[in-house]
Residue, then its C-alpha position, 0 to 999 in steps of 0.5 A: x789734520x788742518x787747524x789755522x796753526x797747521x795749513x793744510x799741505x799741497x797735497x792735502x789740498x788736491x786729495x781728499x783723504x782717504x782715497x785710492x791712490x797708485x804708489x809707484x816704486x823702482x828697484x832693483x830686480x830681486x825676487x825680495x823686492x815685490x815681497x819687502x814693498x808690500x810688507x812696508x804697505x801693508x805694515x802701514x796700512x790696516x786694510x792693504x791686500x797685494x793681491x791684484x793690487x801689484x804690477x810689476x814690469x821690468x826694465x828693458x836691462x831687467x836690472x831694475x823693476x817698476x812696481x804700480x802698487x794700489x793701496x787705499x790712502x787715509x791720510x798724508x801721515x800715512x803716505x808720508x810715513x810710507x814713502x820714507x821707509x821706501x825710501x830708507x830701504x836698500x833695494x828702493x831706487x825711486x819712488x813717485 
């Protein structure tokens, strides 16, 4: 929310919420990770359904894996809060 205390961010300016948006996530290749990505989602966000909404593809050591996962944001809140609980997670390398 923007009020003349509380300037809309970066991000708030290029997006307009809500709105689609592609969450990118690299991890370690484990079968747990797809399942613990998708539950941080879908603890965050009322309405997220990984089924045909997850991609995965697998380095070319296969140590790690990429995930696309698309996700319907409401807000920066949201994605904010989203992020750091990737982030937090241990078998998270990377997110974009």
């Amino acid at each position: 929310m923007t009020t003349p205390n509380n300037p809309p961010s970066a991000l708030e300016e290029l997006m307009e919420f809500p709105c689609d948006f592609n969450l990118k996530v690299m991890g370690y290749n484990q079968p747990e990770l797809v399942s613990e990505v998708c539950a941080i989602i879908a603890a965050n966000c009322s309405d997220f359904d990984p089924e045909g909404n997850v991609t995965t593809r697998a380095s070319s050591s296969a140590k790690y894996v990429a995930l696309t996962v698309m996700m319907r944001a409401e807000s920066k809140a949201q994605l904010d809060v989203i992020y750091q609980a990737l982030h937090n997670h241990p078998l998270v390398k990377i997110t974009l």
